[in-house]
N, C-alpha and C positions, 0 to 999 in steps of 0.2 A: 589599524583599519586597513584594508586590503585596498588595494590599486584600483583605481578607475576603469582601466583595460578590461574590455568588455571578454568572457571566457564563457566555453562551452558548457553544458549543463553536468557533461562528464568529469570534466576537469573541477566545477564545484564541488560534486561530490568527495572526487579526490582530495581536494583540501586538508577534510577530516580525514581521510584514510592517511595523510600524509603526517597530520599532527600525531596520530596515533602511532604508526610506525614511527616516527622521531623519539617519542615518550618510552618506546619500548627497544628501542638501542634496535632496529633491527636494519642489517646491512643493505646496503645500494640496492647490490645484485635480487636481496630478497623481498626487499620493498616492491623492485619492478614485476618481480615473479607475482607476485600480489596483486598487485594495481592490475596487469593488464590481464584482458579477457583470455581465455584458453583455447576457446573457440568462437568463430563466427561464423554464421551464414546470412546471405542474399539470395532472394528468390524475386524470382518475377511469377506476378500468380494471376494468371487472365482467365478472364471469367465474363458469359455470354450473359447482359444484363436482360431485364424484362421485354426494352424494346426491341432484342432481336441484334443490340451491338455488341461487341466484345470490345470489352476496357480491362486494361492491366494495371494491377495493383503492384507495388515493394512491399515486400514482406521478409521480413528479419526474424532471428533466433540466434540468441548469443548466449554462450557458458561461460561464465565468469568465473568460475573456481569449483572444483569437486574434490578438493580435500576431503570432507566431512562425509561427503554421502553422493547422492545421485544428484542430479541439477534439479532445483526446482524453483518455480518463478510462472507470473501470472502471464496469458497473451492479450495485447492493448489494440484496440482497434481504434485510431483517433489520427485526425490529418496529421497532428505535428508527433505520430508516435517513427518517426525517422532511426536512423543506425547511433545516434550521439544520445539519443534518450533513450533508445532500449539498453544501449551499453551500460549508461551509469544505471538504470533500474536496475541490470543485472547486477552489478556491483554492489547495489543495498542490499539485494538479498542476501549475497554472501554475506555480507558484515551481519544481517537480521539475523538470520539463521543459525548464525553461531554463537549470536547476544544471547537470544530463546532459549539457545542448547538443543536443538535441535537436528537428528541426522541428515542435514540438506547442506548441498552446493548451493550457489548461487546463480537463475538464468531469468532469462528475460524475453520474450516475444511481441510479436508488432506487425501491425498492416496499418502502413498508412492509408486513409479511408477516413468516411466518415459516416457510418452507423446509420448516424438520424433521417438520413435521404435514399437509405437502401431496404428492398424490399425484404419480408424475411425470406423467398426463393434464392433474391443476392445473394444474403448472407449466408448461408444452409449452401450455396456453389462456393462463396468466398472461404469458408471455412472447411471445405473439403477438399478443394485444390489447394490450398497452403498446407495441409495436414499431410497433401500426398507430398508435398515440396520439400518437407521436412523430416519425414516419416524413419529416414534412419537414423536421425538422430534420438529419436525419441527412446522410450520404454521404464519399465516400471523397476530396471534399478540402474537407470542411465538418465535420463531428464523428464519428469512430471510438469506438465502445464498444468495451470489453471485460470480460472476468469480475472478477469484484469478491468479498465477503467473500458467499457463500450464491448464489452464481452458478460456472457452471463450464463447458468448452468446447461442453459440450451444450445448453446454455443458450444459446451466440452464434451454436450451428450453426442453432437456432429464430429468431432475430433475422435471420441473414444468409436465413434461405430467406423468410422472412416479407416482410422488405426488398426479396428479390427478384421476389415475386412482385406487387411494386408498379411496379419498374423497371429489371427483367431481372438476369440472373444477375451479382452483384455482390463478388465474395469480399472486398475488400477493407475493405467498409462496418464490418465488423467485425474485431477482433482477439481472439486466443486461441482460435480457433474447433480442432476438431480437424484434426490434420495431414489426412485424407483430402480433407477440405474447404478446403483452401488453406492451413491452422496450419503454422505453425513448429515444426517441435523443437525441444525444447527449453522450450518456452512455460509448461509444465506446474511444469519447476523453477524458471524464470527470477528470481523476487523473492527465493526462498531461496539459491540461489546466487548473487545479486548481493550478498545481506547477508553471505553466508560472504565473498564476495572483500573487502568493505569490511571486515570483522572480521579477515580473516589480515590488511591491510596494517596498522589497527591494532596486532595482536600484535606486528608486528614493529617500530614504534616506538615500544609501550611496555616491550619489551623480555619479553613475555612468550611462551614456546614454546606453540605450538598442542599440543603431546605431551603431552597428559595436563592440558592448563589445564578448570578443572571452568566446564562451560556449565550454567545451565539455562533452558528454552524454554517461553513460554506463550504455549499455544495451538498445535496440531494439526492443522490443516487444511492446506490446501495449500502455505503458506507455511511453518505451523513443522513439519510432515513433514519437508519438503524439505532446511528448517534443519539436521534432527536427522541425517537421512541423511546430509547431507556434513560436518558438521561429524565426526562420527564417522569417513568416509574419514579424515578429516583426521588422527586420532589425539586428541581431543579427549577429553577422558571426559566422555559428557551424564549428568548426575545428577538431574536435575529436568524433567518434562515434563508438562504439563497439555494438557484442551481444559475444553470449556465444563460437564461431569459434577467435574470434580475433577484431581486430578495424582496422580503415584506420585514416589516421591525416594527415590535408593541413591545414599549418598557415595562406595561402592567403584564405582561407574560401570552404565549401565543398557546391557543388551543392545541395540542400536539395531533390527537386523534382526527377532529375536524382539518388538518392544514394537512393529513396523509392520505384523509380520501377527498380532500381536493386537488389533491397532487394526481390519484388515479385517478380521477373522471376528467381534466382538465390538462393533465401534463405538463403542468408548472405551477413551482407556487407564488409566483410575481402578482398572480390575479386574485390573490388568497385574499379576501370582502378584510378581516377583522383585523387591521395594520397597515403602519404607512409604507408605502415603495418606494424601497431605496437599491443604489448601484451593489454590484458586489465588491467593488473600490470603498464605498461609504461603509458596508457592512462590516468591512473588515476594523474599520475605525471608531466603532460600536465599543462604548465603556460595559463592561464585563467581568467577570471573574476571567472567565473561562472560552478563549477564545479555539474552535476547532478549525479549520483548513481541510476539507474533504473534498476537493473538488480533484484542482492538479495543479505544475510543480510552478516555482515560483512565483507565487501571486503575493508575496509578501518582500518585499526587496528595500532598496537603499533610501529609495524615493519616497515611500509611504510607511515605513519602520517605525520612524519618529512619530508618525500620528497613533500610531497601536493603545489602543489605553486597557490589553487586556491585562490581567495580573498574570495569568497563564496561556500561553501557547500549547494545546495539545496535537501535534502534528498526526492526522490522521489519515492523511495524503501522504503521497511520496513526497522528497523532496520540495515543499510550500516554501521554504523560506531559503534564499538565497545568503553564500556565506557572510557576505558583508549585513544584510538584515540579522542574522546569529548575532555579529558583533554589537550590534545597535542595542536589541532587545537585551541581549546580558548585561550592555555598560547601564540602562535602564531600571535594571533590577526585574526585570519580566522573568518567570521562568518557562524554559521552555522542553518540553518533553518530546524529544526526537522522534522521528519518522521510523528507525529503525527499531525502536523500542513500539510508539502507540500505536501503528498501526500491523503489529506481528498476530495480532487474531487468528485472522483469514489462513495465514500458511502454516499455522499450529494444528487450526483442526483440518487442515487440507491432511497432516503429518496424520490426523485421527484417522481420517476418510481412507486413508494409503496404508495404513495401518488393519483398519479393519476388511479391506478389499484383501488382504493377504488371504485372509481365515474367514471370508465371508460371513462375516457377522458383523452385526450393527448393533452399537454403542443406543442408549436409550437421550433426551434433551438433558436429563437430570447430572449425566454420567460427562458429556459434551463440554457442560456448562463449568461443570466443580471442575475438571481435569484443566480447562483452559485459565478459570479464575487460579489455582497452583502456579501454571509457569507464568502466568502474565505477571501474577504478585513478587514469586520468586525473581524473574528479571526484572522488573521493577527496583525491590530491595539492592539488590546485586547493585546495579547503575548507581542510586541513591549510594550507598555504601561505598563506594567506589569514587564516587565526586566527591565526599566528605574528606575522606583517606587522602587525593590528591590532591586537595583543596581546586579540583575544575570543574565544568559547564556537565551536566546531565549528558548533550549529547558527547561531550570530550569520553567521560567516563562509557558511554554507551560503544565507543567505534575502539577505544582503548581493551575494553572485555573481548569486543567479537573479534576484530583484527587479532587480538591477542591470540586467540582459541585456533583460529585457521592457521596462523603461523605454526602453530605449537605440534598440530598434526600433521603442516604439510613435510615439518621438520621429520616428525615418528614416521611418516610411510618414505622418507628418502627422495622428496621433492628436491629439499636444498639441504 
């Protein structure tokens, strides 16, 4: 069990970077070269609100590793998105990206802020003066943004036109942007339906039937919408769904269709008539198969570990579980499907969208769908296989592949 001594959200992350580099013999000097970011930035991003004041935001973008490719990584609009949580996000991606197999660094962005209280004028100002703040760092084989937790395609379509109006029409500078403007279909489900494909191949060796196995989802935005909606295709019964107001819970199974457009007309599902309301503390504690984390990072920790009664953890947030909860839930017999594997959707078809922005042509839903169900199954098997062979933890075997894969190249291009 890990020490009491309270550690940054970066340093958690690290943990697992650290077990991996141990497992794989790989020296001091190169471990540090790894770990630490390659580049950071601080910006101050002031911006004249509706009533006529000017308030200043912090605004971060940090590269964590471009071994593999160009930097790429979502930008997070959220009070606590600070320099200590975009670093370690940065650092997931790295490890993500090369789990995937995918040709991306690892980066990460940030304005601390808060979304829900700002006009769309703020935001459409917040998001152009950060754009200009960062703007050399960016390009389309140097670092790709995309939408992140309080950011959304409307949001990258302000980045890409901002960008452009620095150094001509650019569509590829960013990812997730709307289809009209270069986006991918599909982009909108992509992270929820990468975690549903990693969740059916689970069910199916742990022998559990997706028909009627009870899910329940925290957090409601883009990712656990998405969640909720296919899992439900699926025949799933979702019984538990929260966002950041609260949750509702029916053990006999909750209407999916009904609880998403009461979600649009109402803007939360805590008011949702057909289910009792409960906390997102209690929802987490909800007996289950299949418990999802879609919200944001550690909401799963030391303290409420021991109450989990799901069979499965599908991390489909960043970082939801803190390392000492890993330890809890594995000495438990839970499994749990890392952050770095369930929720890699989103920057696979960001990889499509960046892809298809080269040669101007757009990919069909059909082509979207198969190409991303491929690498999600593939990394999946991989990790699976991997934990077997080593006899360790899904995510041990998941930071042991990617860690492995960055080292491997930053050695080929004469890093170390």
């Amino acid at each position: 069990m890990l020490g009491s001594k309270e550690i940054t959200v970066y340093e958690e992350v690290n943990v697992f970077f650290d077990r991996a580099a141990e497992r794989l013999g790989l020296e001091d000097g190169v471990r540090e070269m790894l770990r630490r970011p390659w580049r950071e930035l601080q910006v101050s991003v002031p911006i004249r609100t509706d009533e006529g004041d000017i308030k200043v935001y912090t605004g971060y973008r940090v590269q964590h590793n471009g071994a593999r490719g160009p930097y790429k990584g979502g930008v997070r609009y959220h009070p606590l998105a600070d320099q200590e949580e975009v670093r370690a996000l940065a650092s997931l991606m790295t490890w993500k990206n090369a789990l995937v197999d995918i040709p991306f660094g690892g980066a990460k962005g940030g304005i601390q802020c808060d979304p829900r209280t700002m006009s769309e004028g703020e935001l459409n100002r917040l998001t152009r003066r950060y754009t200009l703040q960062i703007e050399h760092l960016l390009g389309v084989n140097r670092d790709i943004p995309a939408p992140d937790l309080g950011t959304n395609s409307q949001t990258m379509a302000w980045m890409m036109d901002t960008y452009g109006q620095v150094h001509g029409y650019t569509p590829g500078v960013v990812t997730g942007k709307p289809v009209e403007l270069g986006g991918s279909v599909g982009r909108d489900s992509a992270t929820g339906r990468g975690a549903v494909y990693v969740l059916r191949e689970a069910a199916k060796d742990l022998g559990i039937s997706p028909d009627g196995a009870r899910i329940v989802v925290q957090g409601f935005g883009q990712v656990g919408s998405w969640t909720v909606r296919l899992l439900g295709e699926m025949g799933c019964k979702v019984i538990g769904v929260s966002d950041v107001d609260g949750g509702i819970y029916n053990p006999n199974g909750i209407d999916v269709n009904a609880l998403v457009q009461h979600k649009e007309s109402c803007r939360t599902v805590s008011t949702f008539p057909n289910g009792d309301r409960v906390t997102n503390e209690e929802l987490l504690e909800l007996d289950c198969e299949f418990l999802v984390p879609a919200a944001i990072d550690k909401v799963i920790h030391r303290d409420n570990a021991p109450k989990v009664r799901a069979r499965v953890v599908v991390e489909a947030a960043n970082h939801p579980l803190t390392p000492e909860a890993d330890e809890i839930l594995n000495a438990a017999g839970v499994t749990v499907i890392p952050d770095i594997l369930a929720n890699a959707g989103g920057v696979i078809v960001s990889y499509f969208e960046w892809t298809q922005n080269f040669y101007q042509h757009q990919w069909d839903m059909e082509r979207v769908n198969d190409e991303l169900n491929k690498i999600m199954t593939r990394a999946y098997i991989a990790v699976k296989e991997k934990a077997a062979s080593e006899r360790i933890t899904l995510r041990e075997a998941a930071f042991l592949i990617g860690v492995g894969r960055v080292a491997k190249v930053a050695k080929m291009r004469g890093f170390i």
